[in-house]
C-alpha positions in Angstrom: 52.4 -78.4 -63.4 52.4 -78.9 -67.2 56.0 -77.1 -66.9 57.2 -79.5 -64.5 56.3 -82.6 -66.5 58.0 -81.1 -69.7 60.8 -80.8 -67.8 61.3 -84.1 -66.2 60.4 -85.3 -68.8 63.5 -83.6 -70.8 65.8 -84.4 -68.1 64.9 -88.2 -68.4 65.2 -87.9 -72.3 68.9 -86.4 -72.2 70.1 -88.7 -69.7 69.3 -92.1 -71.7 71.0 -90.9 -75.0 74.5 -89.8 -75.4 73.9 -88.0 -78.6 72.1 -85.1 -76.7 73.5 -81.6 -75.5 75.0 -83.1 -72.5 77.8 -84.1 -73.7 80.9 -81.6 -74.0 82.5 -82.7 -76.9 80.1 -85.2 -79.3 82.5 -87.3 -81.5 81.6 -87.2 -85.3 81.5 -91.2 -85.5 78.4 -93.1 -84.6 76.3 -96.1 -84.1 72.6 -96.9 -85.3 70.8 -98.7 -82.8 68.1 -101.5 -83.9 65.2 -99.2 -83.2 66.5 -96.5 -85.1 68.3 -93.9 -82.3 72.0 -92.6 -83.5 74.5 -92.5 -81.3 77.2 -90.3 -81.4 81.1 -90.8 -80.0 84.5 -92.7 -81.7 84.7 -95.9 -83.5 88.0 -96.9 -82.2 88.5 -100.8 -83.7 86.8 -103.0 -85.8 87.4 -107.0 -85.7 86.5 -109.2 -88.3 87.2 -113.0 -87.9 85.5 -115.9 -89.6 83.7 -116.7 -86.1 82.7 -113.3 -85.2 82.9 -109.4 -85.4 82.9 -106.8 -82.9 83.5 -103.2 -82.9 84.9 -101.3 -80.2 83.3 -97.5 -79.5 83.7 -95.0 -76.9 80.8 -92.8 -76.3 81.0 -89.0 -75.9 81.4 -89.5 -72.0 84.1 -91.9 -72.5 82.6 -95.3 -71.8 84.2 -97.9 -74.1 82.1 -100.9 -75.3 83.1 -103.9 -77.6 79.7 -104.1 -80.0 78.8 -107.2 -81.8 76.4 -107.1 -85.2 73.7 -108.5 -83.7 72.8 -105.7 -81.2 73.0 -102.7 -83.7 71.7 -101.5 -87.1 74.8 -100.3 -88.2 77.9 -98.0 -87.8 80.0 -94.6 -89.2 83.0 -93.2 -89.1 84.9 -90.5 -91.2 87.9 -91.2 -93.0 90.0 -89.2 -95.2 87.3 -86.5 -95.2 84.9 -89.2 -96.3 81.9 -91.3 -93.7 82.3 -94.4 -94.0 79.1 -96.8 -93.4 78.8 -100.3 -92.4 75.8 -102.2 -92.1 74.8 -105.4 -89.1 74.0 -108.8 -91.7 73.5 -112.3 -90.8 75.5 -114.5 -93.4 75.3 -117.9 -93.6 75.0 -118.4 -89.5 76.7 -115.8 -87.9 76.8 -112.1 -88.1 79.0 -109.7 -89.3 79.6 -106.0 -90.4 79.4 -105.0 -94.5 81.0 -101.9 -95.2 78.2 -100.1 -97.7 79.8 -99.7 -101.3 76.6 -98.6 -103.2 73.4 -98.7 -101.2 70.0 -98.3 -103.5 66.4 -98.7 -103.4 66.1 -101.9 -104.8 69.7 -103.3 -104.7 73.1 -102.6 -102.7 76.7 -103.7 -102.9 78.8 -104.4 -99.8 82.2 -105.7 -99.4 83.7 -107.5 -96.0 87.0 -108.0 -94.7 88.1 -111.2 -93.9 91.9 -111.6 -91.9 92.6 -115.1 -91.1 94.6 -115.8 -88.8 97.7 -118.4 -90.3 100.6 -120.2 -88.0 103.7 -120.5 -89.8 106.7 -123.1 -88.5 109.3 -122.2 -90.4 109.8 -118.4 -88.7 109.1 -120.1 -85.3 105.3 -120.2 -84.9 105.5 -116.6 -86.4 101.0 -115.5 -86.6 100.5 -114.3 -90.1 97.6 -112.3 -90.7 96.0 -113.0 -94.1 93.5 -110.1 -95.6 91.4 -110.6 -97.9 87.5 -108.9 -99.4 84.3 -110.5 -99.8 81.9 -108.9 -102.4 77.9 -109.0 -100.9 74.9 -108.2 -103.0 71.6 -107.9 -101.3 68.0 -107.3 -102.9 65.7 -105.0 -100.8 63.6 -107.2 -98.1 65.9 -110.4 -99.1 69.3 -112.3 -97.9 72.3 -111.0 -99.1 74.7 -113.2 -101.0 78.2 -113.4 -101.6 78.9 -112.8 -105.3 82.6 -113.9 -107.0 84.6 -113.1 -109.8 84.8 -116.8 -111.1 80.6 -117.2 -112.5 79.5 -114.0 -111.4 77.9 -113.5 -115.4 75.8 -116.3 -115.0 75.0 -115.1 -111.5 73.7 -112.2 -112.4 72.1 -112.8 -115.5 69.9 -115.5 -113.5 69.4 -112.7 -110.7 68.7 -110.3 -113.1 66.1 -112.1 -115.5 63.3 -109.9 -114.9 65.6 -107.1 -116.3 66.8 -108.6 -119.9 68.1 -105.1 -121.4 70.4 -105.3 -118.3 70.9 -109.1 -118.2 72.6 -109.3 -121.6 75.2 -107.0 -121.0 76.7 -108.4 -118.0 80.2 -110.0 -118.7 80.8 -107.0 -121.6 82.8 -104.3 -121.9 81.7 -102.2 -119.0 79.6 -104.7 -117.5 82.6 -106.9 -115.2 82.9 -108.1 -111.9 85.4 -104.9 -112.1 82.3 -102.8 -112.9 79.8 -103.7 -109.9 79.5 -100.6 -108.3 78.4 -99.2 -111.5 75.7 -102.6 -112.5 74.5 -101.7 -109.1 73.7 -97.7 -109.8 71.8 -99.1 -113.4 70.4 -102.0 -111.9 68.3 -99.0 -109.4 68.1 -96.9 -112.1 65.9 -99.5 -113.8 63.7 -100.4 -110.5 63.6 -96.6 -110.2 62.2 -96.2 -113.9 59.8 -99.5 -113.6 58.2 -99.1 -110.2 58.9 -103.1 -110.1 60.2 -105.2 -107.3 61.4 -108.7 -107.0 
């Protein structure tokens, strides 16, 4: 009897996820649901608009769905040899997907893509597609907020008061909006060496 139960059991289990041994050829790209469970299959399109995101992913039995932030943790996919993360946040009333730059324990960079859409007359009502990138900083357990390159020292130095060997150096050689990735990595090194949080 206890046999039986394992194995209904089991069958119930590999039907609800896609990631499991049923599947004949599991992509190498996946999706983190909000309670935790990775899926597995291929990230095929990602839309970002200033009204909302989506991401479009085919499972490993072929069913394509269009995703939006709200309803996942996260996503990956490889590129160039390299997996690529991106992260579900709610900014500033609406949600969208951060590609992860430098994730820590205390403090992680992101960066979002922002393509607006732009009419022009003069080549006929030709659509233009302006790119551009967001940079997002986010403090563990808090919002995250956009950082720019025009006041980002006095951002920072505010943000990082608690931290005044690391607060004097931003805006020096080293220590630029160019150099946030690397203000990040110290920034956790610091937390790391402390045992303090916000």
């Amino acid at each position: 009897m206890r046999s039986l139960y394992t194995l209904l059991l089991s069958i119930i289990i590999f039907s609800l996820f896609p990631n499991t041994l049923q599947a004949n050829n599991p992509g190498k790209d996946f999706l983190i649901t909000l309670n935790g469970y990775k899926l597995t299959g291929n990230v095929k399109d990602i839309f970002f608009s200033d009204w909302q995101s989506r991401v479009s992913f085919e499972n490993d039995f072929g069913d394509l769905y269009s995703i939006h932030p709200a309803c996942i943790y996260g996503f990956a996919f490889e590129e160039r040899g390299q997996t690529v993360y991106y992260e579900s946040k709610f900014l500033e009333g609406s949600w969208a997907f951060l590609k992860v730059e430098k994730r820590g324990q205390a403090l992680s960079l992101y960066k979002r893509s922002e393509r607006k859409i732009q009419f022009t007359e003069s080549e006929g009502k030709a659509i233009k597609e302006k790119g551009g990138t967001e940079i997002w900083l986010q403090f563990d357990q808090k919002k995250p907020f956009q950082i720019y390159r025009v006041g980002f020292r006095t951002t920072l130095r505010k943000k990082f008061a608690h931290y005044p060997e690391l607060a004097n150096l931003i805006g020096k050689k080293g220590y630029r909006f160019k150099d946030l990735s690397k203000i990040v990595e110290i920034y956790n090194e610091i937390y790391d060496r402390n045992g303090e949080n916000l």
